[in-house]
C-alpha positions in Angstrom: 120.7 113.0 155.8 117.2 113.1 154.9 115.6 114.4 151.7 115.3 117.9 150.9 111.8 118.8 149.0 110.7 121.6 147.2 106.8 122.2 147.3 105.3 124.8 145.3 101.7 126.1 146.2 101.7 125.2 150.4 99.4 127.7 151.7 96.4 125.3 151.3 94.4 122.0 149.8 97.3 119.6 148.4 100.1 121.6 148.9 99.5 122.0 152.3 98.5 119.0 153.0 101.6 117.1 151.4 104.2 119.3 152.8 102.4 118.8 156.2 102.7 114.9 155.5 106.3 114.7 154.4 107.3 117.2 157.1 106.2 114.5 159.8 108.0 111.7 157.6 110.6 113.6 158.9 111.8 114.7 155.2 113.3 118.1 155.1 110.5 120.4 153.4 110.4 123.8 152.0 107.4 125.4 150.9 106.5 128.1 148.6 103.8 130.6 148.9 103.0 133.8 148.4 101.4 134.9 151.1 104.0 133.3 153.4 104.3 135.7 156.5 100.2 134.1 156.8 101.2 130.9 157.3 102.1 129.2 160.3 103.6 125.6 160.3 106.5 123.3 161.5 108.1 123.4 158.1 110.4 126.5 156.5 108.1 128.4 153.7 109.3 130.9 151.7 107.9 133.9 150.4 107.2 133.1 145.9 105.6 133.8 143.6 106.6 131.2 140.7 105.3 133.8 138.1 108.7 135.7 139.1 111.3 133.4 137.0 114.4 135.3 138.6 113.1 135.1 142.0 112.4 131.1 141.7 116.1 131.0 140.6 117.3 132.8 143.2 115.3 130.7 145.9 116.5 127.2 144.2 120.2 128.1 144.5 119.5 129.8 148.0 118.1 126.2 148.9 121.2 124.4 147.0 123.7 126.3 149.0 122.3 126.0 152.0 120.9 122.2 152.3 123.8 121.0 149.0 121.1 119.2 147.2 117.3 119.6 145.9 116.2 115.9 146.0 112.6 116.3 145.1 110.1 119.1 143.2 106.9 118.8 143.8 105.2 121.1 141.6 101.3 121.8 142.9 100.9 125.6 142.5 97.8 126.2 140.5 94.8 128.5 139.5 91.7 128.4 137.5 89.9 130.8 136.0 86.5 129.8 134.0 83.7 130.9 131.5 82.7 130.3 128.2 85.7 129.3 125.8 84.5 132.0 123.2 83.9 134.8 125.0 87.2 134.7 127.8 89.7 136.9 127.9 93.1 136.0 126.7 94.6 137.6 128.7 92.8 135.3 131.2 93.5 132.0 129.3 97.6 133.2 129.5 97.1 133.9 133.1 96.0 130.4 133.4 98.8 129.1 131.5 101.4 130.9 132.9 100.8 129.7 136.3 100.1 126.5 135.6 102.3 125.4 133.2 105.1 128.1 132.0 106.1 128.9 135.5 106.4 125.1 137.0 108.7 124.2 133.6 110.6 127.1 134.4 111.1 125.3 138.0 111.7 122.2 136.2 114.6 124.2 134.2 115.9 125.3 137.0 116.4 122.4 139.0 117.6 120.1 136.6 121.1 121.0 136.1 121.4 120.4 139.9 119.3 116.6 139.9 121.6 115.6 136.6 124.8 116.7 137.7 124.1 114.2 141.3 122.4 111.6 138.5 119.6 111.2 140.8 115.8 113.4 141.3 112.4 113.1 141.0 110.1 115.6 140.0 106.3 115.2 141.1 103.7 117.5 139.3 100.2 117.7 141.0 97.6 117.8 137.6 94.6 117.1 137.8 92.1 114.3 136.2 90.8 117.8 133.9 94.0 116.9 131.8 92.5 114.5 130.5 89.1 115.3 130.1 87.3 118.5 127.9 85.3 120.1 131.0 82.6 122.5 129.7 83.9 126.1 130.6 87.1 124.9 132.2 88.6 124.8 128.7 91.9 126.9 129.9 92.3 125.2 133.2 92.0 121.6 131.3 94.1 122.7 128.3 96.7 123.9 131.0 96.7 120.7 133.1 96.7 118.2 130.0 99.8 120.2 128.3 102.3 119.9 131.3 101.3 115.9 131.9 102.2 116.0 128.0 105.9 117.6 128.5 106.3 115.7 131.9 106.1 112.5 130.0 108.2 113.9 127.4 110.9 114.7 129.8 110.4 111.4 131.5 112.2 109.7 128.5 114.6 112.5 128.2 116.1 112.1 131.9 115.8 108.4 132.0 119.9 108.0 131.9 120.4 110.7 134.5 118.3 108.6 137.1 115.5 111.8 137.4 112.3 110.8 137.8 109.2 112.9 136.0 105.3 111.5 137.7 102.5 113.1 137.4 99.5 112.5 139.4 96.1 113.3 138.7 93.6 114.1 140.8 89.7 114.1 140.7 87.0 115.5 143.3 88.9 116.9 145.8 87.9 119.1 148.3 90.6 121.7 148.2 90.6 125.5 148.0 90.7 125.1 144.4 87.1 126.3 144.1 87.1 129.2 146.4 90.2 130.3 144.6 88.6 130.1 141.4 87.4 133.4 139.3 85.2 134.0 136.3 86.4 135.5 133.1 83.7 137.7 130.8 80.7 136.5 130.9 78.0 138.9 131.2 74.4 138.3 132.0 73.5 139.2 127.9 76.1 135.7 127.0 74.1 133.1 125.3 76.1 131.0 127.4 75.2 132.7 131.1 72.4 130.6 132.2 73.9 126.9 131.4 77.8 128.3 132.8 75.7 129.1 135.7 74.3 126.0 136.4 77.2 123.9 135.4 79.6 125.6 137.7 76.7 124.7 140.3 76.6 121.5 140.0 80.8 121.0 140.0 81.3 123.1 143.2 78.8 121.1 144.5 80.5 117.8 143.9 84.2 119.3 144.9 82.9 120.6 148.5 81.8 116.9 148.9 85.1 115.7 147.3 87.4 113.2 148.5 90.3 114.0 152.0 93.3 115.7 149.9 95.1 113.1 152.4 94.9 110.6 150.3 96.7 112.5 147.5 99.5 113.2 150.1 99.8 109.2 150.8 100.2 108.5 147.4 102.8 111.2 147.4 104.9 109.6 150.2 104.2 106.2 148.4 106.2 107.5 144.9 109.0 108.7 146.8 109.6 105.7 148.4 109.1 103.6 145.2 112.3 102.8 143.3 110.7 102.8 139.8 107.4 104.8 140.1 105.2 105.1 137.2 104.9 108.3 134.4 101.0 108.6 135.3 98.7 107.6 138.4 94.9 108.9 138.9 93.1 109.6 142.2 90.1 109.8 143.2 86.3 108.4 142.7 84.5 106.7 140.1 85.3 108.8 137.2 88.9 109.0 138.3 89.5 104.9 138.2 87.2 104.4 134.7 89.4 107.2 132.7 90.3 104.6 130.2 86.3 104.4 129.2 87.4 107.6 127.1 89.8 105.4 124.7 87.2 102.7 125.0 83.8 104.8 124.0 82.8 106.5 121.1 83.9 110.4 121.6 80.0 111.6 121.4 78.6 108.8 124.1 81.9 109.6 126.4 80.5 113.6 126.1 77.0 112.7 127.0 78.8 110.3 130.5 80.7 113.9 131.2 78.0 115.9 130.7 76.0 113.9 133.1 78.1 114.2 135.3 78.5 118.0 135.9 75.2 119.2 135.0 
């Protein structure tokens, strides 16, 4: 019987992409979306929307019942929403962490009883290289991405005698949907920050639309699930991606001045 897998986030860029890959591994895959009567593919989706704790409850023991087991999560659902940490919205900044981090935990929650009780899971959260790094103006998506890599590895060591798995992976410049999908918070013309958020968020949609085949994050996908012991943390992607450790390496201020480079 093959493995049943749970993909949040499948109407486009990673999601998509992985569930399209696993599906013609021949793995069993169920995708979330929602906007799922839009979709067309060869895999089941289901209509959710992962802010709705009840209803993600409801799905996981709808897909329990039917298939007996949940072998894999594979959490990728995601926004972003921008501007100038001083003047955004809270509201915005919750927004931001609700999707991206309360709402997948609460997955995570839900599915664990289920991997524990057959001692045996893995649970593959799609972050983002931003986790580790202190983008200007992506302050809430960053903060969002680096906190769930921090419980995931946290959990890691809880779940280690129940055989269930906790990876993260990373990745950079990818060119996704993530941009298009994106949304400014405040930040009116008047903002002593306007003109340099302007050019900044320039200069990174720039280098995402010429980003990297979201394929490759897919591979590495299929690659984890068919390791036996698979790492906590993996990063994917270009330059900046593979010289990540140059932050525990460099002094903070000359590490600032390589990122700002970078994206302005």
């Amino acid at each position: 019987m093959s493995k049943v897998i749970l993909i949040t986030g499948t109407s486009s860029g990673f999601g998509r992409t992985i569930a399209e890959k696993l599906h013609s591994e021949g793995y069993t895959v169920i995708g979330t979306s929602r906007n799922a009567e839009k979709i067309n593919s060869d895999y089941l989706t289901i209509k959710l929307d992962i802010n709705n704790y009840d209803a993600s409850k409801s799905e996981v023991d709808k897909i329990i019942k039917k298939h007996g087991k949940i072998d894999i999560l594979v959490n990728n659902a995601g926004i972003n929403i921008t501007g100038p940490t001083e003047t955004m919205k809270m509201d915005d900044v919750k927004r931001v962490f609700d999707t991206n981090f309360f709402s997948q935990l609460n997955l995570i929650q839900t599915v664990l009883p289920h991997m524990r009780s057959k001692k045996m899971g893995l649970i593959i959260n799609i972050t983002s290289i931003a986790g580790y790094l202190g983008l200007p103006f992506w302050s809430a998506y960053c903060a969002s991405k680096a906190s769930f890599r921090i419980i995931a590895e946290s959990l890691n060591i809880e779940l280690k005698k129940y055989n269930v798995n906790v990876v993260n992976i990373a990745p950079g410049d990818y060119k996704t949907e993530i941009l298009n999908n994106r949304r400014d918070s405040d930040n009116p013309s008047s903002s002593p920050y306007f003109q340099e958020y302007k050019k900044i968020i320039k200069s990174v949609n720039g280098k995402m639309n010429h980003g990297r085949d979201p394929i490759e994050v897919a591979n590495l996908v299929l690659k984890i699930i068919k390791e036996k012991k698979p790492k906590i943390n993996y990063l994917v992607g270009g330059f900046l991606e593979k010289k990540i450790t140059l932050k525990s390496l460099l002094p903070d201020k000359l590490f600032q001045k390589i990122i700002m480079k970078l994206y302005s």
